[in-house]
C-alpha positions as a printed Julia matrix, in Angstrom:
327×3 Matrix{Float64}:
 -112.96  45.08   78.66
 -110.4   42.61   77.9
 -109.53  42.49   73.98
 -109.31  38.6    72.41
 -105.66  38.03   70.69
 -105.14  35.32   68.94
 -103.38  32.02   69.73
  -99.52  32.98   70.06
  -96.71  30.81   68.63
  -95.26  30.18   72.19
  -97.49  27.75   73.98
  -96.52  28.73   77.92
  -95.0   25.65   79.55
  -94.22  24.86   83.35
  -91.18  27.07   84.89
  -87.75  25.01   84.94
  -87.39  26.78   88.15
  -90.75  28.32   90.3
  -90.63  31.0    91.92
  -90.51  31.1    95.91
  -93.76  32.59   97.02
  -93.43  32.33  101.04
  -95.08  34.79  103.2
  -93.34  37.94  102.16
  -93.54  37.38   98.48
  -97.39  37.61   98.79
  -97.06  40.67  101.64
  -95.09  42.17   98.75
  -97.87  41.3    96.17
 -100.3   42.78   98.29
  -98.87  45.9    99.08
  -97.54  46.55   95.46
 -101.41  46.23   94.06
 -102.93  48.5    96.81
  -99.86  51.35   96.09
 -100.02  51.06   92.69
 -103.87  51.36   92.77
 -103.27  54.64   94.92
 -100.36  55.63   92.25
 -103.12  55.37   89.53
 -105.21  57.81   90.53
 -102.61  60.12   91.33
 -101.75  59.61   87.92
 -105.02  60.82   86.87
 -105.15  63.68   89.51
 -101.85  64.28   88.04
 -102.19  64.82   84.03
 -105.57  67.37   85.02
 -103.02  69.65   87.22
 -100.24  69.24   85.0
 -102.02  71.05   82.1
 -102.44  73.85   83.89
  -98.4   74.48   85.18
  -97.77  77.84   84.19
  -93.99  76.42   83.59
  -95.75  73.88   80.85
  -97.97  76.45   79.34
  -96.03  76.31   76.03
  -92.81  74.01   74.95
  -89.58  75.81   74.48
  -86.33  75.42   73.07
  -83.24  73.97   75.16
  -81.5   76.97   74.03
  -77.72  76.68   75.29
  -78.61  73.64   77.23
  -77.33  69.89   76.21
  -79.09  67.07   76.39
  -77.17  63.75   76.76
  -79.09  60.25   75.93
  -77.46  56.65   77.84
  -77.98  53.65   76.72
  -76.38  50.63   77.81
  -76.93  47.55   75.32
  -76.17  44.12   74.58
  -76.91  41.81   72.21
  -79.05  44.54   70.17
  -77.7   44.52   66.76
  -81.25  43.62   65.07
  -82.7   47.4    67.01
  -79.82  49.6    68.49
  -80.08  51.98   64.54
  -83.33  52.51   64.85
  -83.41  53.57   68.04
  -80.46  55.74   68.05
  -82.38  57.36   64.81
  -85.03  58.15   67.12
  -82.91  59.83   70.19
  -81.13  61.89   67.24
  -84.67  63.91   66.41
  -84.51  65.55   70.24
  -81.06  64.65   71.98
  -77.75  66.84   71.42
  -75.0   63.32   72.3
  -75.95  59.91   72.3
  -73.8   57.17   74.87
  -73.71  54.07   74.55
  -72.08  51.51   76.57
  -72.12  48.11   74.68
  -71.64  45.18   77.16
  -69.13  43.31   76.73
  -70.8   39.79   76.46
  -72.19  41.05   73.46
  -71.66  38.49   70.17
  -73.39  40.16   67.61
  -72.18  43.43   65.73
  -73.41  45.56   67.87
  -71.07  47.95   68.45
  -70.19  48.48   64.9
  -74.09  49.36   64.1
  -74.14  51.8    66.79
  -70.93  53.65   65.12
  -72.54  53.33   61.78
  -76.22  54.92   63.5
  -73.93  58.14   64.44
  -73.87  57.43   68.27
  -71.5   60.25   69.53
  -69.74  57.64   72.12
  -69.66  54.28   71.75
  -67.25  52.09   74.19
  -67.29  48.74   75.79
  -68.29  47.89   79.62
  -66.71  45.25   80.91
  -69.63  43.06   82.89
  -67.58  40.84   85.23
  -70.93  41.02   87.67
  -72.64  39.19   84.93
  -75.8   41.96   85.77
  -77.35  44.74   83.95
  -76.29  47.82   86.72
  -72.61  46.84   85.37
  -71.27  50.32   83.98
  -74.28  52.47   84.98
  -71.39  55.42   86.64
  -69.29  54.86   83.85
  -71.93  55.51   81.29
  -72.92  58.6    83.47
  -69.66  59.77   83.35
  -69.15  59.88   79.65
  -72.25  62.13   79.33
  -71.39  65.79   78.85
  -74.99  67.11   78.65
  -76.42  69.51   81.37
  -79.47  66.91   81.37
  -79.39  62.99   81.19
  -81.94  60.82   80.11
  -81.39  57.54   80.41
  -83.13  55.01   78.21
  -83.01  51.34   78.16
  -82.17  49.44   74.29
  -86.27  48.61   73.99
  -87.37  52.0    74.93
  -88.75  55.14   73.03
  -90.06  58.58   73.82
  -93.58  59.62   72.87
  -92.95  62.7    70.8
  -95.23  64.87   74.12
  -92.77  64.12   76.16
  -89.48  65.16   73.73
  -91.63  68.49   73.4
  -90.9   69.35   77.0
  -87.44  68.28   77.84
  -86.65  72.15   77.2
  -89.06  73.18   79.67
  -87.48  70.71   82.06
  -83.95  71.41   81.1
  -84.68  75.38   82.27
  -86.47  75.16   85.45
  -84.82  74.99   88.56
  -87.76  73.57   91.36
  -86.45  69.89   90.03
  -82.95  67.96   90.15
  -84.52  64.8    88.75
  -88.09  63.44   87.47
  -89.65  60.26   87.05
  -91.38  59.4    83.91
  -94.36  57.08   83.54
  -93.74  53.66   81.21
  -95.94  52.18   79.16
  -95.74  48.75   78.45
  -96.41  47.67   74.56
  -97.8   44.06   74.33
  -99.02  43.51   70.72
  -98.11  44.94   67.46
 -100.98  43.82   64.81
 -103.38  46.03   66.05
 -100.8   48.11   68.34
 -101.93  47.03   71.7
 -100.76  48.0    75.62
 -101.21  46.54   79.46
 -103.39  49.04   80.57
 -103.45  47.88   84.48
 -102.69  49.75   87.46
  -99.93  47.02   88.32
  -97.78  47.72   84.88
  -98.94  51.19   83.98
  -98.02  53.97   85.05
  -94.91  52.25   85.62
  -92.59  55.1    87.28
  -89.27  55.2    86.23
  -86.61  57.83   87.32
  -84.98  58.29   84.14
  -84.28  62.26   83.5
  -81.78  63.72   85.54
  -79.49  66.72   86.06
  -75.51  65.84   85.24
  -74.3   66.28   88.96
  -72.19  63.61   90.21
  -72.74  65.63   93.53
  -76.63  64.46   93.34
  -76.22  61.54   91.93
  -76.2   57.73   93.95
  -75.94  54.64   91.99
  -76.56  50.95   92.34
  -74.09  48.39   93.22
  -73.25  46.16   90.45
  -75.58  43.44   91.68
  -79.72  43.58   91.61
  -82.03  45.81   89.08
  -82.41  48.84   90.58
  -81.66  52.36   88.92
  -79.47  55.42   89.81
  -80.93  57.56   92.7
  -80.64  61.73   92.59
  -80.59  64.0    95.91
  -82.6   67.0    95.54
  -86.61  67.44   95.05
  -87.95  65.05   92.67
  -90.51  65.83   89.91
  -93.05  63.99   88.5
  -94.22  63.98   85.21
  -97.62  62.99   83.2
  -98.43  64.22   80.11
  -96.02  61.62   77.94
  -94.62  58.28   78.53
  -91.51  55.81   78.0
  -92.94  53.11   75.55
  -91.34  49.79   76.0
  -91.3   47.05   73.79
  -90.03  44.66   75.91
  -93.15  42.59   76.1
  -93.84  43.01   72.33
  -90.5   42.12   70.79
  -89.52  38.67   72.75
  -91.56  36.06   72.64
  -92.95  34.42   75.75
  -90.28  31.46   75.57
  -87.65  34.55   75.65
  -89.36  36.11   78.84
  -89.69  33.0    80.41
  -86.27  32.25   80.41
  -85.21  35.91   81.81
  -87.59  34.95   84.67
  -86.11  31.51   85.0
  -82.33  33.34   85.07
  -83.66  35.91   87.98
  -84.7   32.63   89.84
  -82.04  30.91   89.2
  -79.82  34.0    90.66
  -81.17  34.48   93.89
  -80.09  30.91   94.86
  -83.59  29.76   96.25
  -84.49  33.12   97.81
  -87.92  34.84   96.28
  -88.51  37.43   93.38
  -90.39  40.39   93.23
  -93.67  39.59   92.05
  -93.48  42.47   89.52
  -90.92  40.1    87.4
  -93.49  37.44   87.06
  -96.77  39.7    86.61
  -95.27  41.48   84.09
  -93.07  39.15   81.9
  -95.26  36.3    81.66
  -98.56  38.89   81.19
 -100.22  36.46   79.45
 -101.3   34.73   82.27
 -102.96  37.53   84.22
 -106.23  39.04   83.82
 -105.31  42.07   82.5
 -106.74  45.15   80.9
 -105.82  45.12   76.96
 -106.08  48.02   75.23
 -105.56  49.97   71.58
 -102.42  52.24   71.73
 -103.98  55.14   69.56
 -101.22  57.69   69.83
 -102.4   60.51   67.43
  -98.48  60.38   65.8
  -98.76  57.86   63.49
  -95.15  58.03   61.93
  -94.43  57.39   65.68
  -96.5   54.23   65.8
  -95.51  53.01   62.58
  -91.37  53.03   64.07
  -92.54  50.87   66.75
  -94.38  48.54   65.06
  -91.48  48.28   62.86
  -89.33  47.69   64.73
  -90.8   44.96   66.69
  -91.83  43.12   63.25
  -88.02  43.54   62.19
  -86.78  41.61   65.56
  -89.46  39.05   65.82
  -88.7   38.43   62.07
  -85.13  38.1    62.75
  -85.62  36.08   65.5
  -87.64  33.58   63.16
  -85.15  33.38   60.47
  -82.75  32.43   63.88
  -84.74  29.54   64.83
  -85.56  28.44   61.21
  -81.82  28.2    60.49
  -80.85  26.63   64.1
  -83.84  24.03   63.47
  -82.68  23.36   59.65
  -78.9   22.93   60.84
  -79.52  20.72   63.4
  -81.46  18.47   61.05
  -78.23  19.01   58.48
  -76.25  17.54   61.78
  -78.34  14.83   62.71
  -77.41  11.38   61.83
  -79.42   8.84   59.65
  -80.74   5.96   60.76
  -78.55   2.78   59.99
  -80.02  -0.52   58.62
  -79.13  -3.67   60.04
């Protein structure tokens, strides 16, 4: 049952720039629902065998094992501390590559957090897969995980990275993301198109294994070897729940606007402007509540910020404006 929200402050408006939705865009559409119904109930399937791996009985300790956190950020100055705060409780080094279009302090706050590495990638591409080997290669962990600047790990999952770190079936895993939507009550898409959202984000440091993207597109790094999967504990992003829809509409516009008239992937639209789609709304009542309070803060901190932003653009261009003459 779909949960009533209140009116939001960002009334959606028209698209600067539609999407093309030709013939493959909807083939695309199509076949994306119908897998990711498929990957749902594997999901399911999934958690019921999972608690009963021998190799997940009980969580143990990485032991001699490192492992390294990535991040690469931009822009983040108003939630980089926090989140570096957070990797701290479970990770042994923290990277983070701070792109180099960044204007705020950024890289200065991630220093002052206690990030082990901090360094600038130079984004000539203009994308985000700019510096993804780089960052890679400043890890010295045995394990990786790689997180994006809006992401956090359900405390579950940071139990078993020890248990992961120590077996030896798996070179890499993918890890299911949640998507958080609203903040006052906690809130989260649960639909088969957004959730579980796969992502292939722990991985063993081996260059040998490891394939990454070129510098243009969204894609992620790619591992050789036999791939886990995991289900018990998720990725929570706040993407959705931190920008406002005027924000996501103009990341959708710029992905538009990059392919030069060719078509984006549906998943873009369907899940940044999520207001628009019949989705399934639902409480996010993790039983950690120190864990929900940190992400509720810190999605009240940047929408705040964000408002004092707009309040002071708004009250200097009315400083700026000109008044009227009298004739």
């Amino acid at each position: 049952m779909t949960t009533p929200h209140p009116p939001l402050p960002d009334q959606p408006t028209p698209l600067a720039a539609e999407p093309i939705r030709d013939w493959r865009y909807h083939k695309t559409l199509w076949q994306d629902l119908a897998w990711h119904k498929i990957r749902r109930w594997r999901h399911r399937l999934g958690c019921w065998q999972e608690q009963r791996q021998p190799w997940l009985s009980t969580p143990i300790d990485k032991g001699d094992l490192k492992l390294s956190v990535c991040i690469i950020t931009m822009n983040a100055a108003d939630r980089i501390e926090p989140l570096i705060r957070h990797c701290k409780t479970f990770a042994d080094e923290i990277v983070i590559g701070v792109d180099s279009k960044t204007t705020d302090d950024t890289f200065s706050r991630c220093q002052a957090a206690g990030a082990d590495v901090v360094f600038t990638i130079q984004n000539e591409a203009q994308t985000c897969n700019a510096g993804l080997e780089m960052l890679v290669a400043r890890c010295s962990g045995d394990w990786i995980l790689r997180l994006d600047d809006d992401e956090y790990v359900e405390p579950p999952l940071q139990a078993w990275f020890g248990n992961l770190m120590h077996q030896t079936r798996y070179t890499h895993f993918k890890i299911p993301r949640l998507h958080l939507c609203h903040i006052d009550p906690l809130e989260w898409v649960n639909d088969s198109y957004l959730y579980p959202d796969y992502q292939m984000r722990f991985f063993k440091n081996d260059k040998n294994l490891m394939h990454f993207p070129g510098a243009v597109g969204h894609t992620s790094i790619t591992c050789n070897g036999k791939k886990g999967r995991l289900f018990g504990g998720n990725i929570v992003h706040l993407n959705l729940a931190i920008n406002s829809r005027q924000k996501r509409q103009a990341k959708l516009e710029k992905y538009i606007r990059r392919h030069h008239g060719g078509w984006v992937h549906p998943i873009n639209e369907y899940a940044l402007l999520f207001e628009e789609f019949n989705y399934n709304i639902e409480p996010y009542n993790h039983p950690d509540a120190t864990f929900c309070d940190l992400l509720a803060s810190v999605v009240r901190d940047v929408r705040h910020q964000e408002r004092q932003e707009r309040q002071s653009l708004a009250k200097n261009q009315t400083t700026a404006a000109p008044e009227p003459t009298t004739v």
